[in-house]
C-alpha angles and dihedrals in degrees: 000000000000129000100291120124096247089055092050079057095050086049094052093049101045093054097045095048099046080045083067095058096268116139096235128190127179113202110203106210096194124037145351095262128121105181095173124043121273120201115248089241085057107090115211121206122197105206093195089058099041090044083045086215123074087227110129093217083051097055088038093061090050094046092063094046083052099050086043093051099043099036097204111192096241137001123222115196112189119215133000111286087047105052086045089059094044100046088043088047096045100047111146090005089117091223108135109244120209098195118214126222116196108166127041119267099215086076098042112102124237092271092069095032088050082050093050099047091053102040109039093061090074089053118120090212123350115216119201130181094231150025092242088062096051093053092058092069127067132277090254095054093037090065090059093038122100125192112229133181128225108249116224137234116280093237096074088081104051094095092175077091103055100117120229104245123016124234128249094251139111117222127198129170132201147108111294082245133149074242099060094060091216094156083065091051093044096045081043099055087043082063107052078032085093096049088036109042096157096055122099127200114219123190122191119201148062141248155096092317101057099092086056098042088055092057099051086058088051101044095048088049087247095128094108090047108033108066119189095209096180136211107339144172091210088071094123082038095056090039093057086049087045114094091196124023104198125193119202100177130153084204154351140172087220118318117243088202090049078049100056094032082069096050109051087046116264130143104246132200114207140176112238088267118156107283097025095100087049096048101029128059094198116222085020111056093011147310128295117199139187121277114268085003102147097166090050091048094047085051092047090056094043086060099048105034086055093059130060096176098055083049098052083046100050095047090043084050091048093050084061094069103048096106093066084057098043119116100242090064104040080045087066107050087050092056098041086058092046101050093042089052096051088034090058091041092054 
C-alpha cells in the first residue's frame, strides 16, 4: 500500500465500501507500508509478518489457510503479480476471485503476457480500466470481463479551492520510471523553454530514476525551472493552480493523474496511451500525442501553451466529465461485480 496509483484505488474502495456496511480487508503481500489512509473499520494484514518469511511460497501457503479460514465472500487481487499469486494460491478454495488488471497488456513483454495467458483463465471475473484493455483479451475472458473507471479523489469537487488566477506552471505525476518517459518531457519543455520563459515545469514522484533525472536538469541549465517535487498529498491541489498538466508515458493501464487532471479542470497532453482516447477528446479537451514522440510533444506544448484562451476552453470542457469519475458511482459498479459474482456462486 504505498503511494502507487493502484493502491490509492485500493484505499478509495476500501473506505467506501466498508462505508456501506461490507466487512472489507485488505491483505499486503509485500511490505508493512500504508502510504493513503485507510478507515479504522478497514483491517490491514501484513502477510510477511503473519507468514513470519518474506518468501513468497511461504506466504502463499498462508494466504490460502487464511482465505480458508476467514471465507471471505470474494477475493480482489490488484495487478498482475498479485493476482497470479492469489489465483495460483486459492485453487480449489471455492472463493470467488474478481481479478484486477492495472496496466495494459499490449506493453507488457512475453514474460507477463505468458503470465497472463496462463493465470487469468482461473479467474472467477476479470475487472479492467478501459475498453481497449478488454479487447486485448479473448472472447471467452471478455464475457466475464467488466470495464470499470478509476474513481477520483473527493476533493476534486470541492470547487471552494479552486485559486483565482493559475499559475504559469506545468504539472505531471508519475513514478521517476524508465515507463514514465520523463527524460521526453524534460528535453521537450528545454525546447518551448526559450518561447515560454515563465513557465515551470513541476514533477511530482519518486523513484530509480530520480539521480539521472537530476542531471539532465543540470546538465540542460533547467535547475531553476524543473523542479522534482517528489511524492505529495497536495497533488489535486497543485493540478487546479496548473495551467497544463502533460503525460509523457510509454504506458498505462489508465492514469489516475490523467484522471484527476481531467476532473479539476485542467487542459491535459498525453501520449496515446490505453485510456487517452476515452478520457481525452483530442483537439477539444487537449492534445494526444504518439508514444516516444518528442517532436510531437514539443509541437503540442507549443499549441497550448500559445494560447490562453484554448486552454481556458479545454479545462472548462474536461470539468464537464468528472462524474463519470466520482466514487458513488464507481462504488457502485464495483459492488454490483462483486454481488453478481458471489450471488451466481451461491
Amino acid at each position: 500500500m504505498s503511494s502507487g496509483g493502484t493502491e490509492r484505488v485500493i484505499s478509495l474502495l476500501a473506505n467506501e465500501l466498508s462505508h456501506r456496511g461490507h466487512q472489507v480487508e485488505i491483505v499486503c503481500l509485500n511490505r508493512h507500508v500504508v502510504f493513503y489512509p485507510i478507515d479504522e473499520q478497514v483491517k490491514v494484514v501484513f502477510a510477511e509478518e503473519e507468514a513470519g518469511t518474506s518468501f513468497i511460497g511461504k506466504k502463499m501457503l498462508w494466504l490460502r489457510k487464511y482465505v480458508k479460514t476467514t471465507r471471505p465472500d470474494a477475493v480482489l487481487p490488484f495487478m498482475t503479480d498479485v493476482y497470479s499469486v492469489t489465483l495460483v494460491s486459492l485453487m480449489g478454495s471455492g472463493v470467488p476471485v474478481i481479478s484486477s488488471e492495472r496496466y495494459d497488456p499490449r506493453a507488457s513483454d512475453f514474460l507477463f503476457k505468458t503470465i497472463r495467458w496462463l493465470f487469468l483463465r482461473l479467474t472467477t471475473h476479470l475487472v479492467v480500466q478501459t475498453e481497449d484493455i478488454k479487447s486485448c483479451y479473448s472472447k471467452a475472458l471478455q464475457k466475464r470481463t467488466t470495464v470499470i473507471y478509476n474513481p477520483v479523489n473527493e476533493k476534486v469537487f470541492e470547487d471552494s479551492l479552486v485559486p483565482k488566477a493559475k499559475q504559469n506552471k506545468i504539472v505531471s505525476v508519475g513514478r521517476l520510471a524508465p515507463q514514465k518517459n520523463f527524460p521526453m518531457l524534460i528535453n521537450a519543455f528545454a525546447i518551448i523553454k526559450v518561447e515560454f520563459p515563465d513557465y515551470q515545469l513541476v514533477i511530482f514522484g519518486e523513484g530509480p530514476l530520480r539521480e539521472d533525472l537530476q542531471s539532465q536538469i543540470d546538465s540542460l541549465n533547467l535547475s531553476e525551472s524543473v523542479l522534482l517535487a517528489g511524492r505529495s498529498n497536495e497533488v489535486i491541489e497543485e493540478l487546479r493552480s496548473a495551467k497544463l498538466f502533460c503525460m509523457s508515458t510509454n504506458a498505462e493501464g489508465m492514469s489516475n493523474a490523467l484522471i484527476e487532471a481531467v476532473c479539476v479542470g485542467v487542459p491535459v497532453i498525453t501520449t496515446n496511451v490505453s485510456g487517452a482516447e476515452e478520457l481525452v477528446d483530442d483537439g477539444k479537451t487537449g492534445f494526444i500525442t504518439p508514444i516516444g514522440d518528442e517532436t510531437q510533444l514539443v509541437i503540442a506544448l507549443r499549441k497550448m501553451l500559445g494560447n490562453e484562451v484554448l486552454m481556458k476552453e479545454m479545462g472548462e470542457r474536461n470539468m464537464q466529465k468528472r462524474e463519470l469519475f466520482n466514487l458513488q458511482t464507481i462504488a457502485n459498479e464495483w459492488e454490483n461485480v462483486i454481488k453478481s459474482v458471489v450471488y451466481e456462486k451461491k
